[in-house]
N, C-alpha and C positions, 0 to 999 in steps of 0.2 A: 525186249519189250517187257518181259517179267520185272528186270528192275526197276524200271519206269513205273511198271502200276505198282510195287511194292512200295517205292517211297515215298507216291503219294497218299497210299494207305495209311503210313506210318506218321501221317501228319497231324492228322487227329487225335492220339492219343496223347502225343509231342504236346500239340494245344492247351488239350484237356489238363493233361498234370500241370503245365503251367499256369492256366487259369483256375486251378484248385486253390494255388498259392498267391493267388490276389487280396487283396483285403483293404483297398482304401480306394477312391477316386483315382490318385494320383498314377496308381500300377495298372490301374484300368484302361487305361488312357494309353499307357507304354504298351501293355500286350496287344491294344488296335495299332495303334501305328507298327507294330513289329510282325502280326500276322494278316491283318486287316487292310492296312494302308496302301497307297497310290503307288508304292517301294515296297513294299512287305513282302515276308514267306510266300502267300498264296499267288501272290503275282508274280514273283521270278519265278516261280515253278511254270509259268504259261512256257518258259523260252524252250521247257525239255520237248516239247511235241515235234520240233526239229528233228528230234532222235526216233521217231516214231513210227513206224511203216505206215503207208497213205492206207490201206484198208483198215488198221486200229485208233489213227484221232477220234475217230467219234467216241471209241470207247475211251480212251486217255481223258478226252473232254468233259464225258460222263464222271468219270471216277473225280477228276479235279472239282466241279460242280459239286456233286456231291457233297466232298472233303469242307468245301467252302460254307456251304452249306451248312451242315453241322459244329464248324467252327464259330459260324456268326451266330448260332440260335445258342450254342453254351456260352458263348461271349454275351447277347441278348439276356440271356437267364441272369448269368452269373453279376453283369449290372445293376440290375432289379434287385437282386439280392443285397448288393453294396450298397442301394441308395436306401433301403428297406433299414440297414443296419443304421446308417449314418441319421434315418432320421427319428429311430427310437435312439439314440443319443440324442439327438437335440431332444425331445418330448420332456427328453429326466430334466429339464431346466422348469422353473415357475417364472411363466412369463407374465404371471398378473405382479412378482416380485416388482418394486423400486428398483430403479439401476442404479449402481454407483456414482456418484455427484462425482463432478470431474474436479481436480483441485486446482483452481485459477486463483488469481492473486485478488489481492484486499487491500486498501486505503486504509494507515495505523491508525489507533482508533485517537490520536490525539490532531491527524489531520481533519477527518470528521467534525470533531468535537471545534475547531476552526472554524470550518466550514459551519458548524451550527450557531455557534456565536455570530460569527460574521452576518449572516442572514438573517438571525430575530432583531440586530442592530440595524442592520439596513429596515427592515419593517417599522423603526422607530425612529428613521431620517440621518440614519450614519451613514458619512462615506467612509473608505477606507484608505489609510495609509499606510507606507513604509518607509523606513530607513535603514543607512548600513549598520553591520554587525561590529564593523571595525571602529572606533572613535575617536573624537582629538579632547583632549580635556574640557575645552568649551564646553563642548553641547551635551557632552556626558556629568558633567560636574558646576564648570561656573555658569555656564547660565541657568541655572536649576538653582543658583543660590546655596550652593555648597561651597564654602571658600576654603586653600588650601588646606589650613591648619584640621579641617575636617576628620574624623575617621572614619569617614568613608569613602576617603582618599587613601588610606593609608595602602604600601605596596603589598603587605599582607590578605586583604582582605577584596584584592583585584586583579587579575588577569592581563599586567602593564607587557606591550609589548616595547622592549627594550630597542633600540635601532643598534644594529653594530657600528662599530670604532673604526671598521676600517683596517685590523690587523688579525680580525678574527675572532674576536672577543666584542662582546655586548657592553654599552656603557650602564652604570648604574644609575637608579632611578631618580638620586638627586642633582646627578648630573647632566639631566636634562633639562634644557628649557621647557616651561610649561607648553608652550605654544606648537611642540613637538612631540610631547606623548601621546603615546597609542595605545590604545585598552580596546578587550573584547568588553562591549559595554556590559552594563549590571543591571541596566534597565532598559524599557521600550519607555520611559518619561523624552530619552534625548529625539524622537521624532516629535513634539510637541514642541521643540524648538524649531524644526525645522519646518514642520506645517506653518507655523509664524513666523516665519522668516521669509516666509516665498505666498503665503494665503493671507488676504484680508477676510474679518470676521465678516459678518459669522461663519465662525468655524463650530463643526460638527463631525468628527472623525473619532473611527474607532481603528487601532492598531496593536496587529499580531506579529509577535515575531521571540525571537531565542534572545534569551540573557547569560549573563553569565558568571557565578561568583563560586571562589572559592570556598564553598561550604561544607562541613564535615556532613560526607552521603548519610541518612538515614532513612523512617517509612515519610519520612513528609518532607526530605532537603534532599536537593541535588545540584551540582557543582552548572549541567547545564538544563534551563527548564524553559519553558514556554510564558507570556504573559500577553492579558490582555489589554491595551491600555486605553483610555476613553478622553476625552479632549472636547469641553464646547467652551469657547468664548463668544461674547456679545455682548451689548449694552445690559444691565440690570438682571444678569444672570444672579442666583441666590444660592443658598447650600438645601434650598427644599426643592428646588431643579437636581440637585445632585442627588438628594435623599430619593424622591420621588421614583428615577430615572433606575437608579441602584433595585431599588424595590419591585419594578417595574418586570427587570432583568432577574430577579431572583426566582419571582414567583410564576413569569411565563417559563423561564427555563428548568427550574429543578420542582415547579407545581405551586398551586395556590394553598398549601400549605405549609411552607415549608416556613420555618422559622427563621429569625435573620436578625441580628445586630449590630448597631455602630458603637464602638466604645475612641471616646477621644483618646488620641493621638500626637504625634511630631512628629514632620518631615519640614525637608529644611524647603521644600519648592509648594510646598501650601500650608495655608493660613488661613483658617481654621482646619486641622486635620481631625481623619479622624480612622480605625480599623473595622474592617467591614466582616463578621464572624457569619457562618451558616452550620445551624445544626444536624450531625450527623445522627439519625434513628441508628442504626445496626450499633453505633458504637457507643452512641448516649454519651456524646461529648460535642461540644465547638470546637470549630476546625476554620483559621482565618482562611480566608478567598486573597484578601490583599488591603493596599492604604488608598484612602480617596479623600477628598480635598476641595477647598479652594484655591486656585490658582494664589502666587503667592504674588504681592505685588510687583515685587525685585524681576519674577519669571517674565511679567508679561510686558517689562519693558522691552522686551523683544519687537513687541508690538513697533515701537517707535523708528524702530530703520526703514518702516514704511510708509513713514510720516506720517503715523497715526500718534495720537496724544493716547497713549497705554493707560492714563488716571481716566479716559472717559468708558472701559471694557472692563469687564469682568468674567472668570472662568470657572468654572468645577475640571477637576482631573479623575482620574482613578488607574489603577492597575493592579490585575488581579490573576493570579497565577493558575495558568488554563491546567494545568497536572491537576491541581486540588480539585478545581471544576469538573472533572473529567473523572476522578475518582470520586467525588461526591454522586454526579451523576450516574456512574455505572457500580457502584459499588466496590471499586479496585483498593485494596487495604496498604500496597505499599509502592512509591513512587516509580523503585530500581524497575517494577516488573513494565514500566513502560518504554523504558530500556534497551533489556534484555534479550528481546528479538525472539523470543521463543513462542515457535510456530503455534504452540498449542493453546498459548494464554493470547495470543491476536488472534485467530479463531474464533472464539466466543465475540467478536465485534464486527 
């Protein structure tokens, strides 16, 4: 019987030193479930009273009670104490602080600047077109009134995709038939063929999309860039419908004071041309937007595969290169950084 009541003596100090060495929620938790719990120390000690003479259970009972006892009120304490610590930790925080802004993703700032264009034109009765990226010489060149002998045909200064031969090898540019080349176009002009060719006037379309020329990279050229390009045909359209229109778009978009000029021009798909400049303040210089126009005659015989008489319509064109726009408007100094992909300069938009 002596070592009966000895070992459950010897339980509470057992306890005690190991709830000395607690120090987190998590240990708290394992020394109840290891002396506390529905399985724990204190309860398989109930199975010794079997060993017990019937005159000494009540004491066995006693001394166990007790043990238990004291165990739960230093496990009680010693809680209080953990949760005491844990929550002058938390206190040391400034919860009147700003939290860290989570870093979720962003719209590049030249789809934006689409999307801005696109809606002050819709506000001013444009729909919107598209065409493909990929082209046949038609719609990129001869019906725009560019004929071969042109240099801006030349294979140099275009992006011709070659068809292969058939042995592995690509044929060369002059030996293909025209009615078989393929270029990544150089302009959004060839969807103006293509609205005329499937839309009777009046036409009233604005169209965004990527071009593409072999250009030497610098702060205002890049091989591929964005453009906007604008499109109304109708009877007794003028070039002061065009002026107007241009004007219209400058000064809702980059502010009612912002400076802006036409200086004449030549482009082979309008007549009367002319280049459309906007003044940059930070840099104290002109910086073109792009070329804009009258529809050229030649262009708008398109008109006619819809059994329209093309001599009774007239158009304005334009297009204008949304990178410039887009740096004009946010103040970006050099084309590549729209580019570049770097996290930090798309941040600031």
């Amino acid at each position: 019987m002596a070592d009966v009541l000895a070992e459950i003596d010897d339980l509470v100090p057992e306890a005690n030193a190991e709830l000395s060495a607690v120090q987190n929620p998590a240990q708290l938790e394992s020394f109840r479930i290891k002396w506390l719990g529905a399985k724990g120390t204190l309860k398989s000690k109930m199975d010794l009273i079997k060993q017990v003479p019937p005159d000494q259970k009540r004491l066995f009972g006693q001394r166990l009670n007790a043990a238990k006892d004291q165990i739960t009120a230093a496990f009680d304490s010693r809680k209080q104490s953990v949760e005491t610590a844990g929550a002058s930790v938390r206190l040391d925080l400034d919860i009147t602080e700003p939290g860290r802004r989570p870093q979720i993703g962003n719209r590049h700032i030249l789809m934006k600047v689409i999307d801005e264009l696109t809606e002050l034109f819709a506000r001013m009765g444009f729909s919107q077109a598209s065409g493909p990226e990929v082209e046949d010489e038609f719609h990129n060149f001869i019906a725009l009134n560019i004929p071969r002998q042109h240099p801006a045909r030349d294979p140099l200064d275009n992006f011709y995709l070659a068809p292969a031969t058939g042995e592995g090898e690509v044929s060369a540019y002059n030996s293909v038939p025209e009615d078989q080349q393929r270029l990544l176009r150089t302009q959004t002009s060839t969807v103006q063929i293509r609205v005329m060719e499937t839309q009777k006037p009046p036409i009233r379309v604005v169209i965004p999309g990527r071009v593409y020329r072999p250009d030497t990279v610098d702060q205002t050229h890049f091989y591929m860039f964005h453009q906007l390009e604008a499109l109304v045909v109708d009877k007794n359209v003028s070039m002061v419908d065009l002026k107007s229109t241009v004007m219209q778009f400058v000064h809702a978009y980059f502010g009612p004071d912002t400076k802006v000029r036409f200086r004449p021009s030549f482009f082979p798909f309008t007549e009367p041309s002319a280049e459309v400049d906007v003044f940059f303040e930070d840099r104290q210089k002109w910086v073109e937007l792009g070329g804009c126009g009258m529809v050229h005659p030649n262009v708008l015989k398109v008109l006619d595969k819809q059994g329209l008489n093309s001599e009774e319509y007239s158009g304005w064109a334009f297009g204008f290169g949304i990178e410039r726009i887009a740096m004009r408007k946010y103040g970006i100094e050099d084309i590549r950084q729209l580019f570049e992909n770097d996290v930090r300069f798309l941040r600031q938009f």
